[in-house]
N, C-alpha and C positions, 0 to 999 in steps of 0.2 A: 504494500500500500504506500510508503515512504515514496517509493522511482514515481508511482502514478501521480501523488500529489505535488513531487516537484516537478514533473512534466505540466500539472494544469498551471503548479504558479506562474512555470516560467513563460508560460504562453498570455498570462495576462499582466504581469508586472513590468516595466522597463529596468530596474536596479535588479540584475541578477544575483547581485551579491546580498537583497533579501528572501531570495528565495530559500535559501536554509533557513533561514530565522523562522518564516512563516508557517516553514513543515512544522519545525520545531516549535511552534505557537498552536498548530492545529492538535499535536500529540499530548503538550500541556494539559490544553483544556480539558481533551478528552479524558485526560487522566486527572482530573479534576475534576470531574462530575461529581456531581452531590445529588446524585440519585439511586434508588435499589432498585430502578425500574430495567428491567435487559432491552438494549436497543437491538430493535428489530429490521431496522435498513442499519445496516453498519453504514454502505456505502454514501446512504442518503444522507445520514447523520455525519459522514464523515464531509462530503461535501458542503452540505449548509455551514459547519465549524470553519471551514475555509474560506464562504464567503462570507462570512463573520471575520475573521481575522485579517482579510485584506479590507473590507471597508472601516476596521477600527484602523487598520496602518493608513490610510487615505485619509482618514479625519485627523492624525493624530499628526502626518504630514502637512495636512493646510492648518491646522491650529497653531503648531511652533513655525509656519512660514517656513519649511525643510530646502523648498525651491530654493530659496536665498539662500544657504551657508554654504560659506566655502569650506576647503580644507583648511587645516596649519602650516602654512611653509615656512618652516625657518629663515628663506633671504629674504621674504617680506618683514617676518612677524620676528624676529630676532629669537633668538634658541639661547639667550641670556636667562639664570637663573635667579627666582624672587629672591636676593640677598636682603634679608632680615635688615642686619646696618642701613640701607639701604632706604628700607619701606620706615625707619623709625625717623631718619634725618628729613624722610620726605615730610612726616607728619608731624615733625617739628616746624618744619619750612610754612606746612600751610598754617599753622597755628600763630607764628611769627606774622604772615602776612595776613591771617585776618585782625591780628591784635593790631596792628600799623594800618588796618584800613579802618579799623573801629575808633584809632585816636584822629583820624580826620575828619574836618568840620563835617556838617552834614549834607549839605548842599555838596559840596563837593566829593563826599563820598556815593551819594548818588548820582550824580554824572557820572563816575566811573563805573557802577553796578549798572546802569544803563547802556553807557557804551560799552563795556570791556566784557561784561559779564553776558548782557542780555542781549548786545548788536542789534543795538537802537543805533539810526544815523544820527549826527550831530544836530540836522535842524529837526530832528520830531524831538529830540529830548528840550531843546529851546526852546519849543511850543510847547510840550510839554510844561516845562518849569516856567516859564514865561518869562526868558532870560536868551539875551543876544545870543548870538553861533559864536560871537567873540568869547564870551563871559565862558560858554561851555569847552572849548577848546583850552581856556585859561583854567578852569578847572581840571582839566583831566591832566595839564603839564603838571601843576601842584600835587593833583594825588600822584603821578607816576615818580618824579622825584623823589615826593615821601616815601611812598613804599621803597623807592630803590634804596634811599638813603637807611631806610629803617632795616633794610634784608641786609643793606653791605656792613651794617654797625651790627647788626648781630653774628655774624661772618667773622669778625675781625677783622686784622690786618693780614 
């Protein structure tokens, strides 16, 4: 029964490489019946399990959006290891830079969470705030100093 059901998967799936899986989904179930009833079309039962099992792979493919992911390639996605040191200096760094955007006045740290965070252009955040395109670009040179001044002073020399 195994060759027949992978014969039917592979005649209606494109990803041949699920077609073990699905045998091996069809045999699951069946071996997880929670019934004392004897089936009487094995074959019948076996098939209906199968198209149960491909229309759950078909749901469970458009649900997580399966069309869209790629592989992992290392010379895009870099084959670098999550170094701990690493992940703790990071969450220092953003900690730093939110305490240096929270000691900025407030107008001007809003320009910046506008432009830099939220990629608002320069004149909706001026209508926005009801303040020249001059005044907003004056503001975001103030926060970007600040902050830099404030990460290079935590940094050291």
């Amino acid at each position: 029964m195994r060759s027949w059901l992978a014969r039917w998967f592979a005649r209606r799936v494109r990803d041949q490489a699920e077609v073990e899986d699905m045998v091996q989904d069809v045999f699951a179930r069946i071996a997880a019946r929670d019934s004392t009833e004897p089936v009487e079309h094995l074959g019948g039962y076996v098939l209906k399990t199968a198209w149960s099992v491909m229309a759950d792979r078909a749901r469970r493919r458009a649900s997580h959006m399966m069309a869209q992911h790629v592989p992992l390639n290392d010379e895009l996605h870099g084959d670098e290891e999550i170094d701990p040191e690493r992940v703790l200096i990071g969450k220092e760094d953003l900690r730093a830079a939110t305490a240096a955007l929270l000691s900025l006045p407030e107008r001007t740290r809003t320009v910046f969470i506008l432009r830099r965070l939220e990629g608002c252009r320069q004149k909706e955040i001026a209508m926005r705030l009801g303040i020249s395109v001059s005044a907003v670009e004056k503001h975001l040179v103030r926060a970007i100093q600040h902050l830099a001044a404030e990460m290079e002073r935590r940094r050291g020399p």
